[in-house]
C-alpha positions in Angstrom: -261.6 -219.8 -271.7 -259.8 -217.3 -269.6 -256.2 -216.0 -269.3 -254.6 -216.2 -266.2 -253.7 -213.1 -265.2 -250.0 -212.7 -265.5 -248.4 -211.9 -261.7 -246.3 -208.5 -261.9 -243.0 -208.6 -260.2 -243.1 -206.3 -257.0 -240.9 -203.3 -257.8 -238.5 -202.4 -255.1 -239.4 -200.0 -252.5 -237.9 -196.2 -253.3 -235.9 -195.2 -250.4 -237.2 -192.4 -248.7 -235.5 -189.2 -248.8 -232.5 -188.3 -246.9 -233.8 -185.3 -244.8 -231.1 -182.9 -244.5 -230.5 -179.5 -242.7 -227.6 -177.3 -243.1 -226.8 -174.6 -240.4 -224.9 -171.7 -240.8 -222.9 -170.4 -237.6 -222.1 -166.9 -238.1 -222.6 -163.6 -236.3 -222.6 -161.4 -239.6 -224.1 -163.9 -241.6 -227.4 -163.8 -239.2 -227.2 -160.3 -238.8 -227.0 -159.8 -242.5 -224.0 -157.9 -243.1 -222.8 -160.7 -245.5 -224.8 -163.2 -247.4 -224.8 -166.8 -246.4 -222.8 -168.8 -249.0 -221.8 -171.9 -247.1 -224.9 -173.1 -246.4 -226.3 -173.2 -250.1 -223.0 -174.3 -251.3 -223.9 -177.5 -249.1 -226.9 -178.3 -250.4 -225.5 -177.2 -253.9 -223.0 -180.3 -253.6 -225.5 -182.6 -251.6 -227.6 -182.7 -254.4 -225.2 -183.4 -256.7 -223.0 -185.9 -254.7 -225.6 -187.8 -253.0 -227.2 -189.8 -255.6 -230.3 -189.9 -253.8 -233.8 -187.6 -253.4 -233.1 -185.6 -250.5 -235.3 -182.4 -248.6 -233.6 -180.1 -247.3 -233.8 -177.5 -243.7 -231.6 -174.1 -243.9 -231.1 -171.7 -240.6 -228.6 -169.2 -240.3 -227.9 -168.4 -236.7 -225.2 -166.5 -234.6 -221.9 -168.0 -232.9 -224.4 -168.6 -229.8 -223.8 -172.4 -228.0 -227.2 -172.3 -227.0 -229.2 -171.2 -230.4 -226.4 -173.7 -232.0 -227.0 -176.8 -229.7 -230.6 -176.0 -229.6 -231.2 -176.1 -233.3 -229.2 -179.5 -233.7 -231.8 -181.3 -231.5 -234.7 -179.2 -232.6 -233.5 -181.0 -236.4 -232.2 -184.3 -234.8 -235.2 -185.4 -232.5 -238.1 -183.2 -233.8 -237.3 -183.1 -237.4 -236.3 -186.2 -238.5 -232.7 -185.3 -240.3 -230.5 -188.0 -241.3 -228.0 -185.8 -241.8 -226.7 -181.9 -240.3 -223.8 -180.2 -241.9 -222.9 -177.1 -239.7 -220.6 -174.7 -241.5 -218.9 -172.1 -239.5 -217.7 -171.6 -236.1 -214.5 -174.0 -236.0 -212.0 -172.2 -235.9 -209.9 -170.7 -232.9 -211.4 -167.1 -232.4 -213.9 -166.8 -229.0 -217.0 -166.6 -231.0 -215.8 -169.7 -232.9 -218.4 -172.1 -230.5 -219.3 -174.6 -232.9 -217.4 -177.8 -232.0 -218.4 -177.3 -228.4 -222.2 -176.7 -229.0 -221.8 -179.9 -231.0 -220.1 -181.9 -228.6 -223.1 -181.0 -226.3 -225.9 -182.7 -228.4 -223.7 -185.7 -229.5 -224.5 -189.3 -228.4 -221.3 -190.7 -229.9 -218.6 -188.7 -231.4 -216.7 -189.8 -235.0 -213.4 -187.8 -234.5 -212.4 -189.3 -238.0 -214.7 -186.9 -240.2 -212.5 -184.1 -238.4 -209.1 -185.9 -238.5 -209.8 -187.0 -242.5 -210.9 -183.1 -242.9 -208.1 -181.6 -241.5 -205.3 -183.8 -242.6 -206.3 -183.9 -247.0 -207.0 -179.7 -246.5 -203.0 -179.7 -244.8 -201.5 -180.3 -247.8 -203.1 -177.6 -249.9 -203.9 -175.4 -246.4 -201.1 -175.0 -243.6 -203.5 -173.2 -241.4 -206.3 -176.2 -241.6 -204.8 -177.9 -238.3 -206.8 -174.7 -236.7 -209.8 -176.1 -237.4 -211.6 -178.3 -235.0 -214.9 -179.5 -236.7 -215.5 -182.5 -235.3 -218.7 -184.7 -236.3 -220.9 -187.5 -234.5 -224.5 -189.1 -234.2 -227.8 -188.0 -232.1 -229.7 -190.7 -232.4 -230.0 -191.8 -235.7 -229.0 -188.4 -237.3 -225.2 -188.3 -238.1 -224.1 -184.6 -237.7 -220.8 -182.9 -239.4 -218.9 -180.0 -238.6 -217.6 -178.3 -241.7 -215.5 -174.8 -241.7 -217.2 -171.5 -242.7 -215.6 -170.7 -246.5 -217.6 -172.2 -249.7 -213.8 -173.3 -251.3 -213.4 -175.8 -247.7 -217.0 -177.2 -247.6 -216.6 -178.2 -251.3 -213.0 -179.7 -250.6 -214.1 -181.9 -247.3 -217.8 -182.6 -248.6 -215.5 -184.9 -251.6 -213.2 -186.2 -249.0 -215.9 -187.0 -246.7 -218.4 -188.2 -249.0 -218.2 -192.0 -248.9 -218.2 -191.9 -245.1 -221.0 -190.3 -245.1 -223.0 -192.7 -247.4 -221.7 -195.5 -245.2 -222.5 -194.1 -241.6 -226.4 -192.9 -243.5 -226.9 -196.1 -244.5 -226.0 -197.9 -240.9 -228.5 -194.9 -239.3 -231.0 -196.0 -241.5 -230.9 -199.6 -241.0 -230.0 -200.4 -244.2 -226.7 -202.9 -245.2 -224.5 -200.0 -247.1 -222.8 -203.3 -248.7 -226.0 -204.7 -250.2 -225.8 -204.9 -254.1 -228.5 -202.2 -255.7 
């Protein structure tokens, strides 16, 4: 007499990585009269924060609209990203372009991550209301201004991280309410 074979629960599909690239916007950062820290500090905290697998794409490029705006859509349409954190650029020197290079690639802008950013780093920085990160979506990549100093991208990475969880889930097409 034989067994019937005992039926194994499906397992839940894995969710595929977020793809994420982080952009450094910085004349002496590209020309490498200073080392890059922002941008690793990003992915240092992504990884930690996230609490999912994620890949990661890293350029350092100068306070140039066009390189800016071109990389953004290079990552957005061509690459796949989920997710761009630019650091850099958004303050309110000339060569600080970021915000507007941004603005050019958006589809729809999400002045909250900037307003949040700007209003919890206030109280512990005066001089934050100089910044003007701003943050939006391309498609379905949600894309994030964040200022150029490894202290700030730590600070408004925590502030803005359960945005950010919310808005990659609705890109995805996933409920970000659903029980795990």
């Amino acid at each position: 007499m034989s067994r019937p074979h005992a039926q194994v629960p499906p397992q839940p599909a894995q969710p595929r990585p977020i793809r994420i690239g982080r952009l450094t916007a910085s004349d002496r950062a590209s020309a490498g009269i200073y080392e890059d820290r922002s941008g690793p500090e990003i992915e240092r905290i992504l990884r930690e924060t996230l609490g999912m697998p994620c890949t990661f794409l890293a350029a350092v490029v100068p306070d140039e609209p066009d390189q800016i705006a071109a990389c953004l859509r290079q990552w957005a349409d061509q690459e796949g990203c989920d997710l761009i954190i630019t650091t850099g650029g958004t303050g309110i020197t000339p060569r600080d372009v970021t915000p507007e290079a941004t603005r050019a690639v958006l589809e729809r802008e999400l002045p909250g991550f900037g307003e949040a950013m700007r209003l919890h780093s206030f109280a512990r920085v005066p001089t934050a209301i100089l910044s003007r990160a701003t943050a939006g979506t391309r498609g379905r990549c949600l894309i994030i201004n964040l200022p150029g100093k490894p202290t700030a991208v730590r600070e408004c990475l925590n502030i803005l991280r359960p945005a950010i969880l919310e808005a990659l889930a609705h890109l995805r097409g996933e409920d970000p309410h659903a029980a795990p």
